[in-house]
C-alpha positions as CSV (number, residue, x, y, z in Angstrom):
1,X,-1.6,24.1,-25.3
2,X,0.8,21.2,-24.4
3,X,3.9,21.8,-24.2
4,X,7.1,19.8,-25.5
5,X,10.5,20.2,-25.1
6,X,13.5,18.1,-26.6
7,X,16.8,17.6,-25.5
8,X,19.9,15.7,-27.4
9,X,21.0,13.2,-24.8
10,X,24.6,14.3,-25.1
11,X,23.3,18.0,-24.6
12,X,24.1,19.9,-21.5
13,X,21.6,22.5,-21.3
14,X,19.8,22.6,-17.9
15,X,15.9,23.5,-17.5
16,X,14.2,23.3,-14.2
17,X,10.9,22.5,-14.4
18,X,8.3,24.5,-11.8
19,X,8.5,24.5,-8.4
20,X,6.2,21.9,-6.4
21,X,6.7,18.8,-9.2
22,X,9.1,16.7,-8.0
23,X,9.5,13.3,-10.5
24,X,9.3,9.8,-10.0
25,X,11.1,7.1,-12.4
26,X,10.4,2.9,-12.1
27,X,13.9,2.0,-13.1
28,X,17.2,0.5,-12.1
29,X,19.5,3.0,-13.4
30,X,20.6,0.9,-16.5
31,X,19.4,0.7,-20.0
32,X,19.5,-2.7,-21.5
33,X,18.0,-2.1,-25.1
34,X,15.0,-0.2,-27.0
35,X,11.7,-1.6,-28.2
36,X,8.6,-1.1,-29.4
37,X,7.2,-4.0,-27.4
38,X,6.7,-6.4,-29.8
39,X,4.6,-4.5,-32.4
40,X,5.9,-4.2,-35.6
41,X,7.7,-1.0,-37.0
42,X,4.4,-0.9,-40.1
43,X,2.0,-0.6,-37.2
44,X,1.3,2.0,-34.5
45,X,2.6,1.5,-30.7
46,X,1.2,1.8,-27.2
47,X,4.0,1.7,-24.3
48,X,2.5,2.4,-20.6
49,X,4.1,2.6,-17.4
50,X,1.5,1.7,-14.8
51,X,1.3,3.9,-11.8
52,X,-0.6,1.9,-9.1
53,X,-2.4,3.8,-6.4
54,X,-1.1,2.6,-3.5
55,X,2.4,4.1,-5.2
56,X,1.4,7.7,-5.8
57,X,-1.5,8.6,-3.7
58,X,-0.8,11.4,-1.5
59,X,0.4,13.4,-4.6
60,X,-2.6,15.4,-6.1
61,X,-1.5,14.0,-10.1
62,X,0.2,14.4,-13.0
63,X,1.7,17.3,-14.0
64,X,4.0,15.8,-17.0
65,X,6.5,13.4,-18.5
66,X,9.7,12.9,-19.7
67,X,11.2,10.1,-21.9
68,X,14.0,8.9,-23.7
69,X,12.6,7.6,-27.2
70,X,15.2,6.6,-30.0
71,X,14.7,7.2,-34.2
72,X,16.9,4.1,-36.2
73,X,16.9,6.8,-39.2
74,X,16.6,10.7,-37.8
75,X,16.2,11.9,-41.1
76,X,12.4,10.9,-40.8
77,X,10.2,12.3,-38.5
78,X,7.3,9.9,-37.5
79,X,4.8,10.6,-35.4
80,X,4.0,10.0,-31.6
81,X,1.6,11.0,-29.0
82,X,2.5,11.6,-25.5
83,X,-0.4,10.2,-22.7
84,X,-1.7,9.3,-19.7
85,X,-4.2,6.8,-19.3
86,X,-6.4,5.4,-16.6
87,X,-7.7,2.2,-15.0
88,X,-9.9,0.1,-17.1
89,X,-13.1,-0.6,-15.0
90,X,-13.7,-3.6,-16.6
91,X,-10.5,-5.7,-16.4
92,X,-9.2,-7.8,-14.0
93,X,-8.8,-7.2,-10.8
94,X,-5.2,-7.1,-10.9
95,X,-5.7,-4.3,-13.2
96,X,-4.8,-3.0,-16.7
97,X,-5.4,0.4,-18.5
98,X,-7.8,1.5,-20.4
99,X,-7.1,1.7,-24.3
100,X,-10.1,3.2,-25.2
101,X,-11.0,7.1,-26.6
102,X,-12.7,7.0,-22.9
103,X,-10.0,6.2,-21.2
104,X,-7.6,9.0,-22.2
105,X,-6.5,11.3,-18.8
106,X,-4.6,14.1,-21.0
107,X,-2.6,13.7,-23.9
108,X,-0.4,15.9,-26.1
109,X,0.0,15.1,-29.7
110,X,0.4,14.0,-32.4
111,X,3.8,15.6,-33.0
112,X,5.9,14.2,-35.9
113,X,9.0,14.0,-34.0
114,X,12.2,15.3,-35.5
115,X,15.3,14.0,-33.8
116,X,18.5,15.8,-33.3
117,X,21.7,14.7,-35.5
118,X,23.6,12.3,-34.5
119,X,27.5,12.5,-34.0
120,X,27.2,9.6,-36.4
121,X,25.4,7.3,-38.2
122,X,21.7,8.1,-38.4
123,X,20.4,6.6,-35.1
124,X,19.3,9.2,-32.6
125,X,18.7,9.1,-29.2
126,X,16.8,12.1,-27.3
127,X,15.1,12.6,-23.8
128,X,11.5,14.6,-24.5
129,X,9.3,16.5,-21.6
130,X,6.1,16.6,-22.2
131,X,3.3,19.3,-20.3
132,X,0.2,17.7,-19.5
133,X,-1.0,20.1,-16.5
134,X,0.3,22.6,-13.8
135,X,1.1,21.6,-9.9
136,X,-2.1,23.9,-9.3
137,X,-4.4,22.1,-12.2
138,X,-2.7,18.6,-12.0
139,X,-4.0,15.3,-14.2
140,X,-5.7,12.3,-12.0
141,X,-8.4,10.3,-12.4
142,X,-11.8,10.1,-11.4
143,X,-11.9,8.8,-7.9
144,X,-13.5,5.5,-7.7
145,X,-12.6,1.9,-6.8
146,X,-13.0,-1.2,-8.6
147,X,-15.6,-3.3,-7.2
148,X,-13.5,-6.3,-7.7
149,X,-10.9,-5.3,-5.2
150,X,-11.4,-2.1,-3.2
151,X,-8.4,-2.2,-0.7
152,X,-5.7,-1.5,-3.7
153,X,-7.8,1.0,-5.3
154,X,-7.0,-0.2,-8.9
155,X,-9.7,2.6,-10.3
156,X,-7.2,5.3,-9.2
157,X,-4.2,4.3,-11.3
158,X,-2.8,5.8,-13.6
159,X,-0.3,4.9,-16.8
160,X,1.5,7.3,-18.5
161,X,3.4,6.7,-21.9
162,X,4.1,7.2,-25.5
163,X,1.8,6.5,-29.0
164,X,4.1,5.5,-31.4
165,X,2.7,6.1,-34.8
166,X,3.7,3.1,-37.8
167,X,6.8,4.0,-39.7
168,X,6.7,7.1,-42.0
169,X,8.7,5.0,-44.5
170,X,6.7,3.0,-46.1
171,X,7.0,-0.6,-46.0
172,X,10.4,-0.1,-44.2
173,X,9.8,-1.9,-40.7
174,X,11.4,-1.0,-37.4
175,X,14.2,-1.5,-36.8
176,X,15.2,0.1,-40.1
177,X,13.7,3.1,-39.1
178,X,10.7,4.4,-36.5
179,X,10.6,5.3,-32.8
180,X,10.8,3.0,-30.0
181,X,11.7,3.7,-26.3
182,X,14.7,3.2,-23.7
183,X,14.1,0.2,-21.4
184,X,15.2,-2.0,-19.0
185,X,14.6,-5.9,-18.6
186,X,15.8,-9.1,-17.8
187,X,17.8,-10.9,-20.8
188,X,18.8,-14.2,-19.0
189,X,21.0,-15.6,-18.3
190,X,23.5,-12.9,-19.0
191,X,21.5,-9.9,-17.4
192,X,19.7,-9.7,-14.2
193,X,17.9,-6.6,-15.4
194,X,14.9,-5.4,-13.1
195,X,16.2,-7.5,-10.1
196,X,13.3,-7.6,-8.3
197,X,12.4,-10.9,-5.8
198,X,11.6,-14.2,-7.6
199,X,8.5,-14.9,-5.0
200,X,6.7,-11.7,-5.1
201,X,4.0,-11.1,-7.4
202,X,4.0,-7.5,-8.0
203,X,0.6,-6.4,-9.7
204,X,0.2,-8.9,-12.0
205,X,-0.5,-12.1,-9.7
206,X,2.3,-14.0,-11.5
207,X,5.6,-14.2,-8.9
208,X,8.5,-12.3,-10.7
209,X,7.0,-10.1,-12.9
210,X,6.4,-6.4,-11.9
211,X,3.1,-5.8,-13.9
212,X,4.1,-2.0,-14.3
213,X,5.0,-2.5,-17.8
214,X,2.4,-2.3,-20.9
215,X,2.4,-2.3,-24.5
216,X,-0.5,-3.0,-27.4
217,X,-0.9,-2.5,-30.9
218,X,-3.1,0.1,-32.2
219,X,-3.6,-0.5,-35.6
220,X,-4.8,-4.0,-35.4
221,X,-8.4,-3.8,-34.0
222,X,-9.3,-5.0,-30.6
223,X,-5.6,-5.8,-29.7
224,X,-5.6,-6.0,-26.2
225,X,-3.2,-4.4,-23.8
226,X,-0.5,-6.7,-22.7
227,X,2.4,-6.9,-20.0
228,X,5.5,-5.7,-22.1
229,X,7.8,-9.1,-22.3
230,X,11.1,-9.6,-20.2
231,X,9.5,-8.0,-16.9
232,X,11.0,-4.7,-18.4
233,X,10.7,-1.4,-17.3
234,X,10.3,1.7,-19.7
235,X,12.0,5.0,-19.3
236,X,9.1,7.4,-18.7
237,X,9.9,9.5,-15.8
238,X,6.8,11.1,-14.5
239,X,6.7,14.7,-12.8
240,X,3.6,14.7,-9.8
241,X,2.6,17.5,-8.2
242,X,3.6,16.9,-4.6
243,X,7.0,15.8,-2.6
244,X,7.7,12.2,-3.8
245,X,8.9,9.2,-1.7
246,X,10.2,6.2,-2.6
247,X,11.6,3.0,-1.2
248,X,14.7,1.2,-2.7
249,X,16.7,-1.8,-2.6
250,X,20.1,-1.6,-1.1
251,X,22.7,-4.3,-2.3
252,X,26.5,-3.6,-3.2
253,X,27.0,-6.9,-4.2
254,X,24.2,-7.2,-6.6
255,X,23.6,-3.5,-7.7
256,X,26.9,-3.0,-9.8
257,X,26.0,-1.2,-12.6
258,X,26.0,-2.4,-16.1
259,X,23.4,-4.5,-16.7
260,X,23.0,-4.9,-12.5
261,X,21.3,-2.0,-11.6
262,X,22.9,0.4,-9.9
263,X,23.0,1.1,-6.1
264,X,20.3,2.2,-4.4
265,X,18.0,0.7,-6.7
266,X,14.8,2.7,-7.7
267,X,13.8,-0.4,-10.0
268,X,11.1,-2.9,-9.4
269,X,13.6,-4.8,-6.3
270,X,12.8,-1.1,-4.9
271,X,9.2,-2.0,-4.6
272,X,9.6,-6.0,-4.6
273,X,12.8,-6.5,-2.3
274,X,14.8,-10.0,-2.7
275,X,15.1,-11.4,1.0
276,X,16.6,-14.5,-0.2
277,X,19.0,-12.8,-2.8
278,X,22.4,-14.5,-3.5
279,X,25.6,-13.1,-4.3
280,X,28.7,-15.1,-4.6
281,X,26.8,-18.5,-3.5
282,X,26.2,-16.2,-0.2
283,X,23.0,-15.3,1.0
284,X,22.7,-11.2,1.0
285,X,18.9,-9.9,1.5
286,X,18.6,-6.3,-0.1
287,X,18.3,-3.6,2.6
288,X,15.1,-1.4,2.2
289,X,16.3,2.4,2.0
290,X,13.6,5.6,2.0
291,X,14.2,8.8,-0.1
292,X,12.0,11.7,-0.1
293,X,12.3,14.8,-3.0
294,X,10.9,17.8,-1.0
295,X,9.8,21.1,-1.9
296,X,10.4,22.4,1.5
297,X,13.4,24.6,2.4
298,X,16.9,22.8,2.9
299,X,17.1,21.7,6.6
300,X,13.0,21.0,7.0
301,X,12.3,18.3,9.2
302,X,11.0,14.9,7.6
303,X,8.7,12.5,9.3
304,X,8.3,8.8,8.0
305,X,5.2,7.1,8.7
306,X,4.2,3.3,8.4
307,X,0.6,1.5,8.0
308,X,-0.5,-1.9,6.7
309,X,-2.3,-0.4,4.0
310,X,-3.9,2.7,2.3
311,X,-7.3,4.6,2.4
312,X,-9.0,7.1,-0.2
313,X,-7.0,10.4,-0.2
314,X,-8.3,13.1,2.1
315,X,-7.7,16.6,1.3
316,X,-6.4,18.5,4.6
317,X,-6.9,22.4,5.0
318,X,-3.7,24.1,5.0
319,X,-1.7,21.2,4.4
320,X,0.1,20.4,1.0
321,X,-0.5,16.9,-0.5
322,X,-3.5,14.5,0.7
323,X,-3.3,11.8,3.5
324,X,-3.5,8.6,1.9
325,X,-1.9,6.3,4.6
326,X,-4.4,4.5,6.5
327,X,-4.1,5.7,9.8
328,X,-6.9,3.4,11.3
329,X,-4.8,0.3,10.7
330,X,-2.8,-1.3,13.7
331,X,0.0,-0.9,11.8
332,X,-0.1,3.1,12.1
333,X,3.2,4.8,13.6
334,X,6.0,7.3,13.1
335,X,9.0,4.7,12.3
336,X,11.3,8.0,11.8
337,X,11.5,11.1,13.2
338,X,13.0,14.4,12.4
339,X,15.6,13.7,10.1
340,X,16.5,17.1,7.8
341,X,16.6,17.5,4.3
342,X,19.3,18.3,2.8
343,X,20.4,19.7,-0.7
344,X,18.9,18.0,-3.4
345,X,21.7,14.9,-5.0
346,X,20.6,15.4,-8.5
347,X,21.7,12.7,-10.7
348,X,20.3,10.7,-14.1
349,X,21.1,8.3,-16.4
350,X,24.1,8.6,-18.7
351,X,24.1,11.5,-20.4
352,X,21.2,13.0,-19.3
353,X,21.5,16.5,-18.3
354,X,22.1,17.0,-14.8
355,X,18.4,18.5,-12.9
356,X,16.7,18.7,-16.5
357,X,13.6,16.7,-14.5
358,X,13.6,18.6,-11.5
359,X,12.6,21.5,-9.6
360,X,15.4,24.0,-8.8
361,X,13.9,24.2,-4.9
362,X,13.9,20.5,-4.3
363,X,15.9,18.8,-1.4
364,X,16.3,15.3,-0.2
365,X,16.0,13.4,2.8
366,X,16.8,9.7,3.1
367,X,16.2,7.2,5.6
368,X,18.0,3.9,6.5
369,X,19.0,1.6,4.6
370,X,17.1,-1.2,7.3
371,X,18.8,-4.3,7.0
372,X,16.5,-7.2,4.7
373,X,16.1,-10.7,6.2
374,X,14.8,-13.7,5.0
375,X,12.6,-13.8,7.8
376,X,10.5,-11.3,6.5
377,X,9.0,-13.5,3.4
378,X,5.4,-13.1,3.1
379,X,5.1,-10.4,5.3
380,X,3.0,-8.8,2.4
381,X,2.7,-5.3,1.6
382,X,3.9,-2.1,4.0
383,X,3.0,1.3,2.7
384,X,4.7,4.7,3.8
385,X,4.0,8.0,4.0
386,X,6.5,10.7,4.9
387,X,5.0,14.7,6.3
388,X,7.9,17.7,6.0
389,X,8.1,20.6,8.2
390,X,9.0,23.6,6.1
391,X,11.7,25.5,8.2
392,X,10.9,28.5,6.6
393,X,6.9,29.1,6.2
394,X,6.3,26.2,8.4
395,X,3.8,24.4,5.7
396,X,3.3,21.3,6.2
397,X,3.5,18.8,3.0
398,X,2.6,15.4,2.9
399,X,4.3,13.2,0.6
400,X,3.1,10.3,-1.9
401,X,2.2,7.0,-0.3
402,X,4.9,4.4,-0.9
403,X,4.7,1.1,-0.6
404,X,6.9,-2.1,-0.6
405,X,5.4,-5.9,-0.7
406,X,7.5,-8.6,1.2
């Protein structure tokens, strides 16, 4: 049985989730507006955060999800399935999910979602978590490659999301009344919104756009699945099984909150840093900073490791996590060395409850920031890997593969 739990955004109840999930969240830290992608309130919704390989290998899957969906009229609860999808074999070879029955990883649902009341008015906001599997038993996908394109290993991604059903209310479209999701994007001219750089092509082949955001329309048949519009990202913060690391963009000038982003910035810049990024007329390239979330012991050692590109995950005995990092690349090393982690610097987005994602044993270590340079253009993708040293069983963990296109 799936579990779901529901929290009203200006609650401040706190509920750790189990030990050795740790989360992982594509966003810049600020909400711009909700959507439904495009689809219309009368029809039902698919929203998908992609979650390429080569950005979560190393952790053995999904364990569950949390998101922050919004209701225009609370006093109707309309239905909504929670999911995660895989890799459609058959696409491209920049890769899109699978919408099929088939192509369903886990799913919880449907629930007909009743949202808490509001303080006023009859718009409601709430952050859902959503079971899908347990760190022992976690969801991920068959391993195989796509043919097209073996070295990104497209057939091991995975998308995770929300299935909004059409508006209970009848004939009443959204945004009257139905669910849509929390997101971030570009609005030009007068929001920057997912800052990443203008040259880089993410996933998607198409320079400026991320490619980690998808949407389609499930009651008209054989709507495709599409990028969501505006290069936005969706608030679906996924819990792995494993220690989590992640690269981010480092920019005072440009990170400022608001509709900026805030500093560091987990967003798609994270991934997709701007080297030529200007601020005040000025040329300021975004430093690249490293954070790991740890199940290990406060204090463990943390090793950071660098390689030109990743390999299919091997399974080590006694070891926690896989080695995804390829080690036979030229590119191999240990950029890092022994740097402890410390008490875990929970935070979330405004009024989120403080740790409601995260396990109560988790600690932090981060790395750098390394100053960016223009100079580094077209470098192409780095990944990372990170190992901890538990200080107090002495288990060794391997971390999620990260990875960071110049």
């Amino acid at each position: 049985m799936k579990a779901v739990r529901i929290f009203l955004i200006a609650a401040a109840a706190v509920l750790p989730l189990a030990v050795q999930s740790n989360t992982y969240l594509i966003y810049d830290g600020t909400t711009e507006s909700t959507s439904r992608g495009g689809t219309p309130g009368t029809n039902a919704a698919g929203i998908l955060v992609r979650y390429p390989a080569n950005q979560y290998l190393g952790a053995l899957g999904v364990v569950g999800a949390s998101y922050i969906l919004q209701d225009q009229d609370y006093r109707t609860a309309d239905p909504c399935t929670f999911v995660v999808r895989g890799h459609d074999q058959l696409g491209p070879a920049t890769g899109q999910p699978d919408i099929t029955p088939t192509g369903i990883l886990a799913s919880a649902g449907p629930f007909n979602l009743t949202f808490p009341t509001p303080a006023s008015g009859i718009i409601s906001a709430a952050y859902w978590t959503v079971t899908f599997g347990t760190a022992a038993a976690p969801v991920r996908p068959p391993v195989t490659t796509n043919p097209g394109n073996p070295p990104m290993f497209e057939g091991l991604d995975m998308y995770v999301g929300v299935e909004l059903g059409a508006n209970v209310s009848a004939g009443i479209a959204w945004p009257t009344d139905g669910i849509s999701q929390h997101n971030s994007q570009t609005i030009a001219p007068t929001n920057p919104g997912e800052q990443m750089s203008f040259l880089t092509s993410g996933y998607t082949g198409t320079p400026g756009v991320a490619g980690l955001a998808w949407r389609w329309d499930i009651t008209t048949t054989g709507s495709p699945a599409l990028l969501a519009s505006g290069n936005r990202a969706w608030w679906t913060e996924t819990q792995f099984a494993g220690d989590i690391l992640r690269t981010n963009a480092n920019n005072v000038g440009a990170f400022t909150g608001a509709a900026s982003g805030t500093n560091p910035n987990y967003g798609y810049t994270g991934m997709f840093p701007d080297m030529n990024r200007q601020v005040g007329g000025v040329t300021a390239a975004d430093g690249v900073g490293f954070r790991i979330h740890a199940t290990a012991a406060q204090g463990s050692p943390v090793y950071l490791f660098i390689s030109s590109g990743i390999m299919p995950p091997i399974a080590i005995g006694g070891v926690n996590g896989e080695l995804a990092l390829d080690i036979g690349s030229p590119a191999f090393g240990e950029i890092f060395s022994s740097l402890p982690s410390l008490p875990l610097a929970v935070t979330g987005p405004t009024g989120v409850p403080p740790g409601l994602a995260y396990a109560t044993t988790t600690s932090e270590a981060n790395f750098g920031p390394l100053p960016g340079d223009p100079l580094l253009v077209g470098l192409g993708a780095i990944s990372f890997q990170a190992v901890t040293v538990d200080a107090v069983t002495n288990v060794l963990t391997i971390s999620s593969v990260t990875t960071l296109k110049l």
